[in-house]
N, C-alpha and C positions, 0 to 999 in steps of 0.2 A: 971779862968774858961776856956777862948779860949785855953790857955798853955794848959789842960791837954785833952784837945778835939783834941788841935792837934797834941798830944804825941800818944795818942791812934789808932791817923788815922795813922800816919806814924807807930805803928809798926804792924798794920792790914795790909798795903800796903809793908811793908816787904817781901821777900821773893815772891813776886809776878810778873809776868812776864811784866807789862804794854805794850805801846805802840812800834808799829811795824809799814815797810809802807803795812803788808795785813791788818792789822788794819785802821791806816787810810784810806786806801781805802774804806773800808766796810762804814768807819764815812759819807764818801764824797756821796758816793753814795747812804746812809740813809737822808743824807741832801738834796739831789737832788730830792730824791724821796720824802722826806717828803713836801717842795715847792711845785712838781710838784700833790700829792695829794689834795695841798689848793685848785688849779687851778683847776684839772679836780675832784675833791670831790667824790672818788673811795675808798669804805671801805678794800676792797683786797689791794690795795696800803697803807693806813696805815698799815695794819698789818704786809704787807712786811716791811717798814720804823721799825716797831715793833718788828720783829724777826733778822732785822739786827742790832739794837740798843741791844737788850739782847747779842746776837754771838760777837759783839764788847767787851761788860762789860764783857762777860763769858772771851773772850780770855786776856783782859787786868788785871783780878784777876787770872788765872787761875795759879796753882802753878808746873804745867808742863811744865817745860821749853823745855826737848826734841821736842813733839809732836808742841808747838807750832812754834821753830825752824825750822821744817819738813812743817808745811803748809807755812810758812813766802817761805820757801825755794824755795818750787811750787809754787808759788804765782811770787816769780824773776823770774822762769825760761820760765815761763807763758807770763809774761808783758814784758818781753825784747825783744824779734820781734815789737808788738809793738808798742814801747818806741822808738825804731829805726828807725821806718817807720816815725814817727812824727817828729823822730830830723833832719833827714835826709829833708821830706818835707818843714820843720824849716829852716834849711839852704840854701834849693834851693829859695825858697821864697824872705828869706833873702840878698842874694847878687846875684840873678838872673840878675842884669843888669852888675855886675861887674867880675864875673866868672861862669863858670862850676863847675857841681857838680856831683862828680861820688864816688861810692862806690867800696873796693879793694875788690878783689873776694876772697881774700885767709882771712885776720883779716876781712873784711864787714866795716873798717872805714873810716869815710865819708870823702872825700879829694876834697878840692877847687881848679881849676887850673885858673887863670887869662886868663880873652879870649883876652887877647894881645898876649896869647902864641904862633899865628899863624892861617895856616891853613893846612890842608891836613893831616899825619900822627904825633902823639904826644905818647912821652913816656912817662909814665907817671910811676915812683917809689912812693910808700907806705913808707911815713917813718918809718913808726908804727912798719911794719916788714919787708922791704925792699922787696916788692914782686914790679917788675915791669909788666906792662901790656900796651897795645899798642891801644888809640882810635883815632879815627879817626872825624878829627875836617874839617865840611865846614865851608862855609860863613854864614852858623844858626845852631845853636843845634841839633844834632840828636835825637829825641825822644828815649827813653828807655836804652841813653846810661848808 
């Protein structure tokens, strides 16, 4: 009996677009929202938790693969500033006592320089794409370098 109940769900789930991260996004933040409705008991916020759980289901059966390609698409192009801003915060956080942390102006990738590396003027090459660029190291941090 389970064998042909799950013969039937798999070839229902054929041909169907499932799971994506604009989807899981939507999951996360219907989960967030649905919590945060227990706590503040706001009928507008179930129903948002409610319309994002259907938009989820619709986009994960949904048998348009282009269309849901095209919002996935905007959806990366959207979250990647950012996704940047937090990796980049991530890493300064992270080895703040043991290096510097600056971003290459030409690729934007995050590059660690060990603060052993001196003081006064510092060249600093991009391995990523070999752009060099030229900051300027005292005795503390420059802000906004």
């Amino acid at each position: 009996m389970f064998k042909n109940a799950l013969e039937k769900y798999k070839r229902f789930l054929y041909g169907r677009y499932g799971q994506d991260k604009l989807n899981r996004f939507i999951s996360y933040v219907a989960i967030a929202l649905c919590v945060l409705s227990f706590i503040v008991r706001s009928s507008y916020l179930s129903v948002t938790v409610l319309i994002l759980f259907v938009i989820s289901l619709f986009r994960s059966f949904s048998k348009n693969f282009a269309a849901r390609r095209r919002e996935n698409a905007m959806y990366e192009k959207a979250a990647k500033p950012v996704k940047h801003v937090f990796k980049y915060w991530t890493v300064r956080f992270k080895s703040q006592k043991t290096h510097r942390v600056y971003t290459c102006a030409k690729c934007h990738s995050i590059l660690r320089v060990p603060k052993t590396a001196g003081s006064g003027k510092l060249e600093i090459k991009c391995p990523k794409c070999g752009d060099s660029f030229t900051r300027r190291i005292g005795t503390r941090d420059n802000p906004g370098s």
